[in-house]
Backbone as JSON, one array per atom type, in Angstrom:
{
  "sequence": "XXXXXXXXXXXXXXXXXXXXXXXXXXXXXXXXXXXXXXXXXXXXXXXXXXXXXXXXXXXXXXXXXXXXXXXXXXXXXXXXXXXXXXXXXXXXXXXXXXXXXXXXXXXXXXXXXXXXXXXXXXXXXXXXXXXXXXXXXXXXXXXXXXXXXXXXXXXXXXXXXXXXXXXXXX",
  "N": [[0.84, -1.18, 0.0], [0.41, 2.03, -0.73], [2.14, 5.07, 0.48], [1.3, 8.16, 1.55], [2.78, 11.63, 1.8], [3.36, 14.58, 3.06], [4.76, 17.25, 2.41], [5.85, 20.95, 3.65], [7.38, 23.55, 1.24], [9.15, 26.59, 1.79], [9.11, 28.14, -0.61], [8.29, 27.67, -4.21], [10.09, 26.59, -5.89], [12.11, 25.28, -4.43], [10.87, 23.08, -3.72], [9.69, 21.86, -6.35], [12.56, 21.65, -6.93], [13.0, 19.46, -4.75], [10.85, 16.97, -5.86], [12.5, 16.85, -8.63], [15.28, 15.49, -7.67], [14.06, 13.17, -5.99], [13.01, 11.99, -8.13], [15.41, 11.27, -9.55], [16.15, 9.65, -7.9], [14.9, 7.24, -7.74], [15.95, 6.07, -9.98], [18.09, 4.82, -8.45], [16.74, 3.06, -7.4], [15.99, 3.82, -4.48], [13.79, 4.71, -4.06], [10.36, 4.34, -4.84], [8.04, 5.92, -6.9], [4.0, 6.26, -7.06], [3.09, 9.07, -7.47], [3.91, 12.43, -7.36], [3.58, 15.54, -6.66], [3.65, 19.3, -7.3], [2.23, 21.75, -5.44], [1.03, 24.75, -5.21], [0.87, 27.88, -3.79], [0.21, 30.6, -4.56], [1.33, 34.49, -5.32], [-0.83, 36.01, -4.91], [-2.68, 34.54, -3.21], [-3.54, 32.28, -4.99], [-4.56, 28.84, -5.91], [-2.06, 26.47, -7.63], [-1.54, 23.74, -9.18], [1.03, 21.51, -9.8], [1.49, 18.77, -11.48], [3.48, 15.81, -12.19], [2.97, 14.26, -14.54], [1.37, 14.42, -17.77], [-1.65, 13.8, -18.16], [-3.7, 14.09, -19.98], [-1.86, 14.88, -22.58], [-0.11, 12.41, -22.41], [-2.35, 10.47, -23.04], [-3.46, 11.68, -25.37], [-1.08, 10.63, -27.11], [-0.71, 8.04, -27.0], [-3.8, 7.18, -27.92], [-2.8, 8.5, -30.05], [-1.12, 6.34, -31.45], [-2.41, 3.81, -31.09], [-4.71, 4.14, -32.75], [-3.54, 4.87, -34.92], [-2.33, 2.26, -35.59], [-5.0, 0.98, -35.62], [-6.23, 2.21, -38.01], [-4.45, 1.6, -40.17], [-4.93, -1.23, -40.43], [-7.9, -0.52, -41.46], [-7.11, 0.72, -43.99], [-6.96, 3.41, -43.31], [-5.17, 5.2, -42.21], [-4.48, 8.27, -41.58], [-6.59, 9.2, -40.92], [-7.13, 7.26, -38.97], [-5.02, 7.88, -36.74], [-5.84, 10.58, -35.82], [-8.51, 10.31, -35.3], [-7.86, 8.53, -32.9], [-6.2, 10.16, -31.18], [-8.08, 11.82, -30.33], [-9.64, 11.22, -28.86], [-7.77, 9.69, -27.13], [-6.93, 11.89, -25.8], [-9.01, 12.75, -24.63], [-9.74, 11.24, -22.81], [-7.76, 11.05, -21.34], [-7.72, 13.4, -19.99], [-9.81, 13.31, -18.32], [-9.39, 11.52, -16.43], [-8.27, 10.82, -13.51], [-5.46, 9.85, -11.75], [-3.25, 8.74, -9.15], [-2.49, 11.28, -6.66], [-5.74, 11.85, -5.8], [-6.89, 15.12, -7.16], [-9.13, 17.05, -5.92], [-8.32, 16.9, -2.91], [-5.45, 17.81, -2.8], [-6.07, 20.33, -3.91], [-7.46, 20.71, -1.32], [-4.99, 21.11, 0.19], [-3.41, 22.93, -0.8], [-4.91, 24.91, -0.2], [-4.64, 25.44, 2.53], [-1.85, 26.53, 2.84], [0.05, 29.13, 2.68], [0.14, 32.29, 0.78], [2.87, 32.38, -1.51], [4.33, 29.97, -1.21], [4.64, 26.62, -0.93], [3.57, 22.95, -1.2], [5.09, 19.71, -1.29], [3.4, 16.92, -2.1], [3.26, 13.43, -2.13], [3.33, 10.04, -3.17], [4.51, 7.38, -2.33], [5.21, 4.35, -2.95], [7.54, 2.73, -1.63], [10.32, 2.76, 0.55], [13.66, 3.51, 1.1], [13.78, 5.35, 4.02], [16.0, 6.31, 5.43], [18.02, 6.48, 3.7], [17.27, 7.9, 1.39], [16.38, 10.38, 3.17], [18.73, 11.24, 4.0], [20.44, 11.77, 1.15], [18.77, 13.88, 0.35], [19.77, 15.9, 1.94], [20.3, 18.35, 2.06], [17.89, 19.93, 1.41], [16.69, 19.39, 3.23], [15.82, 21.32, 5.92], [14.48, 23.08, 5.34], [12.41, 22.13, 5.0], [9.03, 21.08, 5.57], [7.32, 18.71, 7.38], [3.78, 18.36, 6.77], [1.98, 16.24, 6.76], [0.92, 13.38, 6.73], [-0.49, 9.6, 5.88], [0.87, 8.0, 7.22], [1.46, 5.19, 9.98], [0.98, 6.8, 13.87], [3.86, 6.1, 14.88], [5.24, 5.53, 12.7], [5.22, 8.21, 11.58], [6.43, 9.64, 13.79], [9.15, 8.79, 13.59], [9.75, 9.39, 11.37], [9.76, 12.2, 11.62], [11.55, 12.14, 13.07], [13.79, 11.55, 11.81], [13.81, 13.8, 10.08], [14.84, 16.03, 11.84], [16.93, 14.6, 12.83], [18.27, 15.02, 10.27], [19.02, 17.71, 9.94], [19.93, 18.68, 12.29], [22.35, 17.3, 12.08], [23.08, 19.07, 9.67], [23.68, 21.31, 10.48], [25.25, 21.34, 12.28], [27.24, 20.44, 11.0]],
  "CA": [[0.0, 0.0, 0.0], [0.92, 3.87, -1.0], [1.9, 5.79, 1.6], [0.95, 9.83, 1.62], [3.67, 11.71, 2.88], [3.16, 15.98, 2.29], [6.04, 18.5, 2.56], [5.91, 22.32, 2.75], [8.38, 24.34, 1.57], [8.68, 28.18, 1.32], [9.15, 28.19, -2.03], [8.03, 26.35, -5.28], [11.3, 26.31, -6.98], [12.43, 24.01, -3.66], [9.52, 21.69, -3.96], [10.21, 21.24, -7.89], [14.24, 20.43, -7.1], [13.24, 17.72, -4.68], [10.71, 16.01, -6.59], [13.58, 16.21, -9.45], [15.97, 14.96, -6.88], [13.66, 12.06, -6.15], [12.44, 11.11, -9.38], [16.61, 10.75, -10.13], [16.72, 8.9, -6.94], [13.89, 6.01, -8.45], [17.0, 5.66, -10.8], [19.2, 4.03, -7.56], [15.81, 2.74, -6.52], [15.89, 4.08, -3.43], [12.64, 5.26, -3.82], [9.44, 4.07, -5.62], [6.91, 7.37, -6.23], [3.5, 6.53, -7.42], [2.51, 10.49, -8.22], [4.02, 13.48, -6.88], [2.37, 16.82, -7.42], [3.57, 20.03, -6.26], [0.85, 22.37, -5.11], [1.75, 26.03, -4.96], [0.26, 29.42, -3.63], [0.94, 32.94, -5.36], [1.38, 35.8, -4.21], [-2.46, 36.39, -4.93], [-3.55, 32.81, -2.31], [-4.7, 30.76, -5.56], [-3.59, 27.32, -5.79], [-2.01, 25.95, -8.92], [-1.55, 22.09, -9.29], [2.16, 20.94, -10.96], [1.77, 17.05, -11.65], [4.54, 14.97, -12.72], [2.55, 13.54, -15.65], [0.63, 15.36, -18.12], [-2.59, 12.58, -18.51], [-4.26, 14.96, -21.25], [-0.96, 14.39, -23.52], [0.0, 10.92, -22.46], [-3.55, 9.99, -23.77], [-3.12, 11.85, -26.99], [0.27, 9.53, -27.84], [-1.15, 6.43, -26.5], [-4.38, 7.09, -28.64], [-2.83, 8.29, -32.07], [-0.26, 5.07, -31.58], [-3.57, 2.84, -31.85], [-5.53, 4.86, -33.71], [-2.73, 4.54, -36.57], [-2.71, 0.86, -35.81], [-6.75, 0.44, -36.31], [-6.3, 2.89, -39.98], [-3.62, 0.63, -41.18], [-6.1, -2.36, -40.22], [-8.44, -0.47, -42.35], [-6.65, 1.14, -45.08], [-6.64, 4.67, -43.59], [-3.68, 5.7, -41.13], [-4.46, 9.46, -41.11], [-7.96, 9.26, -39.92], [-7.7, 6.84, -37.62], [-4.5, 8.41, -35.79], [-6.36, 11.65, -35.46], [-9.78, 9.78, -33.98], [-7.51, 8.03, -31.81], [-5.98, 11.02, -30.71], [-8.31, 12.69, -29.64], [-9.93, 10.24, -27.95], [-7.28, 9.71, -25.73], [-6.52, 13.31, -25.0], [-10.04, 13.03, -24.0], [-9.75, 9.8, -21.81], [-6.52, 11.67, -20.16], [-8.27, 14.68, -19.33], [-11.05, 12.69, -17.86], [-8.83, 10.38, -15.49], [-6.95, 10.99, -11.84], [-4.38, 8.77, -11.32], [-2.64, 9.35, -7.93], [-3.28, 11.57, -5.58], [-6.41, 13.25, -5.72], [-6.95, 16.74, -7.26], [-9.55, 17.89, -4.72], [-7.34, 16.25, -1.98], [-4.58, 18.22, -3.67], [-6.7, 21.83, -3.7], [-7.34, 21.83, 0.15], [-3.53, 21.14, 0.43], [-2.77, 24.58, -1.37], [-6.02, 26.26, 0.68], [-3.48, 25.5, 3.9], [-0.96, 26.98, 2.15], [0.46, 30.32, 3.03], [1.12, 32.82, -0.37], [4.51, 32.28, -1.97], [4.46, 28.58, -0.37], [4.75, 25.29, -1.66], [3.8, 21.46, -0.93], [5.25, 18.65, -2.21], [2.78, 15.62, -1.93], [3.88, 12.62, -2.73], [2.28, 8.85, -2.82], [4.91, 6.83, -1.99], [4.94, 3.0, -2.39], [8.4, 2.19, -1.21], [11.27, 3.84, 0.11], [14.36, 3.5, 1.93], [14.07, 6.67, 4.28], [16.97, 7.57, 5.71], [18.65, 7.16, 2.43], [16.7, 9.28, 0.97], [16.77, 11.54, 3.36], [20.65, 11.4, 3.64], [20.15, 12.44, 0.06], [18.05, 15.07, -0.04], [20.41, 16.77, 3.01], [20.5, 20.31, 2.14], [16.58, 20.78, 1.36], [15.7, 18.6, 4.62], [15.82, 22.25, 7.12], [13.38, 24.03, 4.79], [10.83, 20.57, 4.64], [7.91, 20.67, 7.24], [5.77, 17.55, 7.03], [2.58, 18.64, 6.74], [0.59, 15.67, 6.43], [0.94, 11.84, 5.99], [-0.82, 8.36, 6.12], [1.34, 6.91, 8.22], [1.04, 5.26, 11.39], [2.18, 8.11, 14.01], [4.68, 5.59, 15.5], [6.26, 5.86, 11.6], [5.58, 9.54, 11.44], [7.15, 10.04, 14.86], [10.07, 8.0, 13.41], [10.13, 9.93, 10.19], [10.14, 13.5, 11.69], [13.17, 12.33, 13.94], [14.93, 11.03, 10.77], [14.46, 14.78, 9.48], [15.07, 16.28, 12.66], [18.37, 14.76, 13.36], [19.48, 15.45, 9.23], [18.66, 19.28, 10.02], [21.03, 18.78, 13.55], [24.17, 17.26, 11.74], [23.47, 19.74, 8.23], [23.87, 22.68, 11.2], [26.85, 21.29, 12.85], [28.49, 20.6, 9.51]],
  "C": [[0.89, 1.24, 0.0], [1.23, 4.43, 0.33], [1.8, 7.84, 1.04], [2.04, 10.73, 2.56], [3.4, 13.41, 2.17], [4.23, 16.7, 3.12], [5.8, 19.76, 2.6], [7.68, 22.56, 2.92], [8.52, 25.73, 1.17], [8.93, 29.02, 0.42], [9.04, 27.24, -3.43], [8.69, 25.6, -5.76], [12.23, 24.75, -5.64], [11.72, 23.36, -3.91], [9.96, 21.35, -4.91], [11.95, 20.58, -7.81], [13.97, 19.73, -6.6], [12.65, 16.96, -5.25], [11.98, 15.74, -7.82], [14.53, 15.42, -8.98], [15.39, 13.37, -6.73], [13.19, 11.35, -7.09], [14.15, 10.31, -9.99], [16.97, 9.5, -8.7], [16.27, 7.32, -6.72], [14.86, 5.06, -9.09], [17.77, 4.65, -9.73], [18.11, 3.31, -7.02], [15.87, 2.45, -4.92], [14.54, 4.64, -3.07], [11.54, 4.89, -5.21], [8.25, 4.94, -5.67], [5.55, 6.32, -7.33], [2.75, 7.75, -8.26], [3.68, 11.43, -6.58], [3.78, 14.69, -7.74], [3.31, 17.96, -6.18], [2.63, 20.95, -6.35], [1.64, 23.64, -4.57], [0.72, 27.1, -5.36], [0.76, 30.47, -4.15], [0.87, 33.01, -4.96], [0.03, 36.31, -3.79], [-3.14, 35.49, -3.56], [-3.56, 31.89, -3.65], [-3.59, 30.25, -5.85], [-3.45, 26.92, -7.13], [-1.27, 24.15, -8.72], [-0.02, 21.69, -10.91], [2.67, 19.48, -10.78], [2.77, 17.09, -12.37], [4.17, 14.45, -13.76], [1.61, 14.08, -16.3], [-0.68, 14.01, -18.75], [-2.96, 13.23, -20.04], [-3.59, 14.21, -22.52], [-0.8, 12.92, -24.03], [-1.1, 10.3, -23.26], [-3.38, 10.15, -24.82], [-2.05, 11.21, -27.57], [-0.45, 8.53, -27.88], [-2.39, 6.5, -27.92], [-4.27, 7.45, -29.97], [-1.96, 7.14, -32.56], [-1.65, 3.77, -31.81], [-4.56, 3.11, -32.4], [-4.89, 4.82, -35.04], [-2.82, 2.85, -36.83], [-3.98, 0.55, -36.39], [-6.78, 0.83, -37.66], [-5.27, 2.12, -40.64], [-4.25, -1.05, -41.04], [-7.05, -1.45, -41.39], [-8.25, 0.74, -43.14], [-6.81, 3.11, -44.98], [-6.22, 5.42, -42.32], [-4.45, 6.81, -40.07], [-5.65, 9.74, -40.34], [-7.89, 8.5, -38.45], [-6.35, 7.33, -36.55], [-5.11, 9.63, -35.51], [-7.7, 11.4, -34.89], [-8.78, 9.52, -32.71], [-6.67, 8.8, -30.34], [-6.26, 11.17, -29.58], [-9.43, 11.87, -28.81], [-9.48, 9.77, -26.76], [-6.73, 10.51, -24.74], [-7.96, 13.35, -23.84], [-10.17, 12.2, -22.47], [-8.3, 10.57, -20.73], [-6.87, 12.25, -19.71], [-9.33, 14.3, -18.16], [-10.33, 11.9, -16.25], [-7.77, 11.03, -14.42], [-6.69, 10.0, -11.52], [-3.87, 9.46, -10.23], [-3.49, 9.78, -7.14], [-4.54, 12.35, -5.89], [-6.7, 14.58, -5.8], [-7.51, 17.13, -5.62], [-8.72, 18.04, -3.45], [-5.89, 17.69, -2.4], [-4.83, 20.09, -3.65], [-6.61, 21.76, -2.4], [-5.75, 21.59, 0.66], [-2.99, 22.62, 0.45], [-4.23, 25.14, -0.55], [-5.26, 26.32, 2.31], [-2.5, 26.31, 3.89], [-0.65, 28.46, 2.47], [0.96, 31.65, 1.61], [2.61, 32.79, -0.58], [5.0, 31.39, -1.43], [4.4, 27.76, -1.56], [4.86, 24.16, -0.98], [3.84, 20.67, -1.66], [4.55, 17.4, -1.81], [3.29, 14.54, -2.79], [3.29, 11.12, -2.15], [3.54, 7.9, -3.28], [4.9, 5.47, -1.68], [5.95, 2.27, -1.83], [9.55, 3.12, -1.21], [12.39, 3.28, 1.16], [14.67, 4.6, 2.88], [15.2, 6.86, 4.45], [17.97, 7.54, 4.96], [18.56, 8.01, 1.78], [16.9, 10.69, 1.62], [18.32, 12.1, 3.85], [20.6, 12.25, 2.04], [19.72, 13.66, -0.32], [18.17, 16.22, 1.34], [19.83, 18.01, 2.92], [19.39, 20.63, 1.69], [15.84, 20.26, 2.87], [15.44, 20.35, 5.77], [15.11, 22.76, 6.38], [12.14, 23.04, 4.25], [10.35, 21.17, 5.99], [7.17, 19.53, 7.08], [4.87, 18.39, 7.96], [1.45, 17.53, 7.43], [1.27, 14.31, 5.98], [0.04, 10.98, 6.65], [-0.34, 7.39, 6.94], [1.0, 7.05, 9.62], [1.66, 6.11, 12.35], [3.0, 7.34, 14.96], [5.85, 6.06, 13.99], [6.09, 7.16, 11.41], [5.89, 9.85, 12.24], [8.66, 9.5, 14.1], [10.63, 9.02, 12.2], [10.17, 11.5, 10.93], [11.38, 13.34, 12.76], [14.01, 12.54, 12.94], [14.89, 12.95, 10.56], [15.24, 15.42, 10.35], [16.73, 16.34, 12.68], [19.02, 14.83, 11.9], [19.71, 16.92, 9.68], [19.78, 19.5, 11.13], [22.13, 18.36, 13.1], [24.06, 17.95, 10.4], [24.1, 21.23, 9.28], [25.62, 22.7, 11.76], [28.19, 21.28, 11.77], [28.38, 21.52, 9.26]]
}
């Protein structure tokens, strides 16, 4: 099972390096993400939503790749990659994978202007590799918000805790 683990940090541009950080860190599989999304307040309050996967798009490939298949089944390519298209732009647009938009909006209505949380749905991880890893953004993380039991989120805000106490002393 996923686990839900939410980050702020007091700026977007942090949020966006660690998901990049952890999506390169999938690579050493040290970490397995289902979805991460970061969720970020203007200067105005409103909340804007920056998934990791654009469904919309993905759909539109996926559906002009068998939409060309079905028109070369019947003798006409161009039509049927452009049904199939848009068919699956449609079917992307339509579909939430991960975490939860709405879920996702009252995240950013918590949110403080010129803030940022990184949510993240987490099916496997080695923490305190990770967060060995992701040292020098750990003192500007807050967990917000997770699924876990609070014996493992007691466990996990030590782990940041004591990176934040030896990034100070170093």
């Amino acid at each position: 099972m996923s686990q839900l683990i939410v980050l702020g940090f007091d700026s977007v541009t942090e949020a966006q390096d660690v998901r990049k950080e952890l999506v390169a860190l999938q690579q050493d599989h040290l970490i397995s993400l289902d979805d991460a999304v970061v969720v970020e307040c203007n200067s105005e309050g409103k909340v804007a939503l920056h998934q990791a996967l654009n469904l919309t798009t993905a759909g539109a490939v996926s559906g002009g790749f068998w939409g060309s298949l079905v028109g070369l089944i019947f003798l006409n390519p161009i039509l049927g990659a452009a049904v199939g298209a848009g068919v699956g732009a449609a079917s992307g647009a339509f579909t939430d994978l991960g975490i939860n938009d709405g879920f996702l909006r009252e995240v950013g209505d918590t949110l403080r202007p010129n803030s940022a949380a990184l949510c993240l749905m987490v099916k496997e991880a080695t923490a305190d590799r990770v967060i060995e890893k992701l040292r020098s953004h750990v003192p500007n993380a807050h967990l917000l918000q997770t699924n876990l039991s609070h014996t493992d989120e007691a466990h996990l805000q030590e782990m940041l805790n004591q990176a934040t106490k030896s990034l100070s002393k170093g």
